[in-house]
N, C-alpha and C positions, 0 to 999 in steps of 0.2 A: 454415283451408285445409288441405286433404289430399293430398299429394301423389299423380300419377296409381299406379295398379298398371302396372305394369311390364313388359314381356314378360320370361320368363326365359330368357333366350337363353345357349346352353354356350359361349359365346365368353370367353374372358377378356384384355384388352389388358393391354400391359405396363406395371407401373408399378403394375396393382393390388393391394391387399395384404388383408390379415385383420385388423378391429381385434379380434380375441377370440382365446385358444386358442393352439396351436403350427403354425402353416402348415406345408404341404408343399411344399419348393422344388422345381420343377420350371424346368431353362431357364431359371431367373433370373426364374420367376414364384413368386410367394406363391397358392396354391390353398386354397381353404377344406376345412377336416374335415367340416364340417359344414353344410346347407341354410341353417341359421337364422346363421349367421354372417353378417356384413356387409361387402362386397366395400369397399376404399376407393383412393384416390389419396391420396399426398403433395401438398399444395399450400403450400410454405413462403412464397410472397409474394404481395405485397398483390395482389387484384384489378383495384383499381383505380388504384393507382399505381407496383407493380410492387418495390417494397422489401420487401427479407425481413427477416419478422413476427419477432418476441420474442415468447417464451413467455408466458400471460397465465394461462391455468389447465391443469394437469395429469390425467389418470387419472380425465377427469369420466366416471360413469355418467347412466347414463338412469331418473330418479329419479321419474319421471312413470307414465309406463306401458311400461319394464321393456326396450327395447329391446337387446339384445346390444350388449358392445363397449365399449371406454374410449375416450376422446377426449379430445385434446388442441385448448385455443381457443388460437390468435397474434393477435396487436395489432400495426401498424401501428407501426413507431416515428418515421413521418414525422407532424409536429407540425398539417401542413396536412393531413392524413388521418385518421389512427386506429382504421380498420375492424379488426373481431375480427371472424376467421371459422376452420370447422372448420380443423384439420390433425395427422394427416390428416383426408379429409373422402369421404362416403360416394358409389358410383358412382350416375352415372345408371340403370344396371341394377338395382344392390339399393336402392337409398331405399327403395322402398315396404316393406321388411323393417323399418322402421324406424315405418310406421304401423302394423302389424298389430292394435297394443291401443291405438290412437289411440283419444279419447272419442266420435269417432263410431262405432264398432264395439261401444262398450261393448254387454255383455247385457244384458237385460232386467232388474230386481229382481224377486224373488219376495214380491210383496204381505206376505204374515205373516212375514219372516220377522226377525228381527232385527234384522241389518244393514240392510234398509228400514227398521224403522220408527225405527232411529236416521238414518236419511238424512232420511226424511220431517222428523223434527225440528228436526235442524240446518237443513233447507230455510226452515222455520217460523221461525227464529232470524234465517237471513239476509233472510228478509224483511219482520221487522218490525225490523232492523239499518237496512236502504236505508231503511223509511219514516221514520225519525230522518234521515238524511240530505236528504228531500226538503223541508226547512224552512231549506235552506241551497243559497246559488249553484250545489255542485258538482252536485247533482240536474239542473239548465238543461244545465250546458255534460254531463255523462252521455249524457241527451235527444239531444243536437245531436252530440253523438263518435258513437253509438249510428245515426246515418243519417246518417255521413259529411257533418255540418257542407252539407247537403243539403237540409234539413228546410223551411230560408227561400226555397232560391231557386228561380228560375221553371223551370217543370219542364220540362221535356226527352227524351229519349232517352237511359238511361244503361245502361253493363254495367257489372256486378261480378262482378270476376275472384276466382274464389275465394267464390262467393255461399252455401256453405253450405246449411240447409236453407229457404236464401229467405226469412225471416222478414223480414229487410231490405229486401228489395226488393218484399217484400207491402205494408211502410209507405210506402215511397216509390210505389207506384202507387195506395195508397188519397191519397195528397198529386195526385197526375195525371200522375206520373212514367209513358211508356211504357220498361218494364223487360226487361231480357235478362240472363239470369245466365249464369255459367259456372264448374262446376265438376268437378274432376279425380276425385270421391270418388264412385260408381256410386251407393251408398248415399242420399249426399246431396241427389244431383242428383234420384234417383226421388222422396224426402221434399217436396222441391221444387216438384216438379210435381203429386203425389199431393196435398197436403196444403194447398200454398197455391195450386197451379195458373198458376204461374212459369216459364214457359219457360224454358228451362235449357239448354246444350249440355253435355253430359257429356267432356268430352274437355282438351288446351292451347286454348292462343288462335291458337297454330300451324293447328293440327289444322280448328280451328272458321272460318276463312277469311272472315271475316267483309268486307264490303266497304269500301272506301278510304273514310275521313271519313264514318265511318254513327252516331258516339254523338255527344253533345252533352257527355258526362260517362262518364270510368273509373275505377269505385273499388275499391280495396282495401284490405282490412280485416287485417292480418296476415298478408301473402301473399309480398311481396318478399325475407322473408330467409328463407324455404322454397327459394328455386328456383337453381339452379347458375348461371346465366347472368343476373343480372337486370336489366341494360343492353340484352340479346335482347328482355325479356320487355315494360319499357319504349320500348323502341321501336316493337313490336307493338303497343302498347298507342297511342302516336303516330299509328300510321295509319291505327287506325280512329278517330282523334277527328279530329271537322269543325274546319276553321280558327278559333282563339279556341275550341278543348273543354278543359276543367278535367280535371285527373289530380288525385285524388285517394287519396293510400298512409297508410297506417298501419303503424308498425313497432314492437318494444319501444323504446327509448330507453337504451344503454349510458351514459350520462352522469346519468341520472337517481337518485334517491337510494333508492332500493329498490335498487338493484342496488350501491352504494357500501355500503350498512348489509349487505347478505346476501353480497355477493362472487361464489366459486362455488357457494351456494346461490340465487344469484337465477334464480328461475323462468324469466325470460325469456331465460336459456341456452337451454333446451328442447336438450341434445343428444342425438342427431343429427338430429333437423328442424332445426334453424336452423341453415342453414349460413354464412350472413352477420347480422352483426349491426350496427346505425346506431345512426348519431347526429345531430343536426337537421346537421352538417358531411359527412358520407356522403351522407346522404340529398340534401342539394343538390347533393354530386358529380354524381351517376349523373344526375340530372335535367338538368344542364346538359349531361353527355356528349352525352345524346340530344337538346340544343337542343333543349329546352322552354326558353320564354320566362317572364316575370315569375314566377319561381320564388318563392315563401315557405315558411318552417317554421316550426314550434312544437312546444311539448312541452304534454302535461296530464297532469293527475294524477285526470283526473274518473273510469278505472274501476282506480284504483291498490288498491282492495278486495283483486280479485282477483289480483295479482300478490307483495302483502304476506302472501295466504293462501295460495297456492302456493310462496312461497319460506321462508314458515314449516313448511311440508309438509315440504319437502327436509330444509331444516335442524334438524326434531326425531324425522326417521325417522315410519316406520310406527306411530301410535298404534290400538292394539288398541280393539276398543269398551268393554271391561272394564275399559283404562287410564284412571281416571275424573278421578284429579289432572293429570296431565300433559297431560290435553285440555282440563281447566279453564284450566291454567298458558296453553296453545295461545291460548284461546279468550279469558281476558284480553288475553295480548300484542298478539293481531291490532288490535282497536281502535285501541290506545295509536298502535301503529304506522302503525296507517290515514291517522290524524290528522296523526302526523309528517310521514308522505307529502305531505300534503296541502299543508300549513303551508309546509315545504320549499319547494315549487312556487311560491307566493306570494311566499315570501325569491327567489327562485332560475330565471327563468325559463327553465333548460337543466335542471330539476332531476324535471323530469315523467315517468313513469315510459311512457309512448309520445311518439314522433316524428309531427306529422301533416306531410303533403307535399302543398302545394298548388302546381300547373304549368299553365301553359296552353299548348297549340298555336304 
């Protein structure tokens, strides 16, 4: 999910500040030096239960794709809670300064050159990596996380919030699913439509006004701890599902064991896109706020691949394509670690490296 672009309105409310650089005080505002700066707010307590956070990690960068800014994550010191979310944490106004080199934007590769045909490779690698995997259970449940644990049942009317470039909901409608996407990312949403021919609204779920009780099923796929408000977003999400409609969310999993081994390397920080961050105990918070009924969660470890490769990313820096040991050193570890993931998950069932959220009407 990509958050929307933003209007850049010259207003600035009080309270906001600069997470980059030396602001200029003006009036007891913090004003930015600079465009590519990221306007933010103080938020020291919990969201959802209103207690002020303890420090959890300090001075994080955006180690992904290079956004401005340090950031500080708090934790929850109430025992019946534990949400970790930004603070500060970036405004409604500038977010989108924060996708600009999001991997939906990424450029094109240049066919000869290089650095392709070391991509092309490694692509080569990881896919004959997955087909050793598909001789084993996690391959199934992959399949079945991969369309939202959707794949079995009787099809319906479904939106996903956050639909990306549709590939998902092209499977669920070749299943007989009738499909409505929505997403915030212009880019993605035209891919969308252009490419799998997916109806799409490009815009919120605000914006997109869709009518009382119209899905049968709302999925989200790593969407909810992107957005400032998402007890708003969940609740929207409530009134357009018909009486007995399934919600279904996906988040990273802060309890899970990728993120216990890496720390403030675990990818599934992502700062400053992720401004809240769950646990299968979060995630039933906000669900029961909005009274949704027969609420359940789970954790898995079926695409913990890529979370164990991304927080190896962070945590050995930028390897050059030249650097040929130290990518080896990478490209053994990731495995070993795969598996421990995995294993974990089996010992451990809060140990999954994503939260699934299943709610009904």
């Amino acid at each position: 999910m990509v958050c929307c672009v933003l209007s850049r309105r010259a207003e600035i409310d009080t309270g906001i500040s600069v997470t980059t650089g030396s602001p200029t005080c003006v009036a007891g505002i913090n004003i930015p030096l600079a465009n590519d700066r990221i306007g933010s707010r103080s938020t020291p307590t919990c969201y959802l239960c209103k207690a002020v956070g303890t420090l959890l990690y300090q001075d994080l960068k955006d180690r992904a794709f290079g956004a401005p800014g340090t950031w500080n994550l708090k934790r929850c010191p109430n025992p019946s809670c534990g949400l970790i979310w930004l603070d500060p944490m970036p405004t409604e106004l500038d977010i989108a300064k924060a996708y600009e080199r999001y991997f939906t934007h990424g450029g094109m590769d240049h066919t000869g050159s290089r650095e392709a045909r070391i991509k092309k490779a490694k692509a080569s690698l990881a896919r004959l990596y997955q087909l050793c995997w598909r001789l084993t259970p996690v391959y199934s449940e992959q399949q079945e996380l991969e369309l939202m644990y959707l794949g079995g049942s009787r099809p319906g009317r479904v939106l996903e919030v956050g639909c990306g470039d549709g590939q998902r909901l092209a499977q669920l409608r070749a299943r007989g699913w009738d499909v409505q996407g929505l997403e915030l990312d212009e880019r993605a949403a035209a891919q969308a439509r252009s490419v799998f021919g997916v109806p799409v609204f490009w815009g919120s779920l605000d914006q997109a006004a869709f009518r009382d009780e119209e899905f049968d099923v709302v999925a989200m796929n790593h969407v909810l701890e992107h957005v400032h408000d998402p007890l708003r977003l969940l609740g929207e999400c409530k009134r357009v599902l018909k009486p007995g409609g399934l919600l279904v969310s996906i988040t990273p999993n802060t309890q899970g064991w990728v993120h216990r081994r890496f720390g403030a390397c675990w990818y599934g920080l992502d700062p400053p896109r992720h401004l809240f961050l769950f646990s299968r105990k979060t995630l039933e918070q906000v669900a029961r706020k909005c009274d949704f009924r027969e609420v359940r969660t789970w954790t898995t470890a079926a695409r913990s691949v890529w979370m164990v490769a991304g927080s190896l990313r962070i945590q050995c820096g930028q390897i050059l394509p030249w650097d040929i040991w130290p990518a080896i050193k990478r490209a053994i570890r990731q495995p070993t670690l795969h598996s421990a993931a995995i294993i974990a998950r089996y010992r451990d069932p809060e140990a999954g490296d994503e939260c699934v959220l299943y709610a009904s009407k």
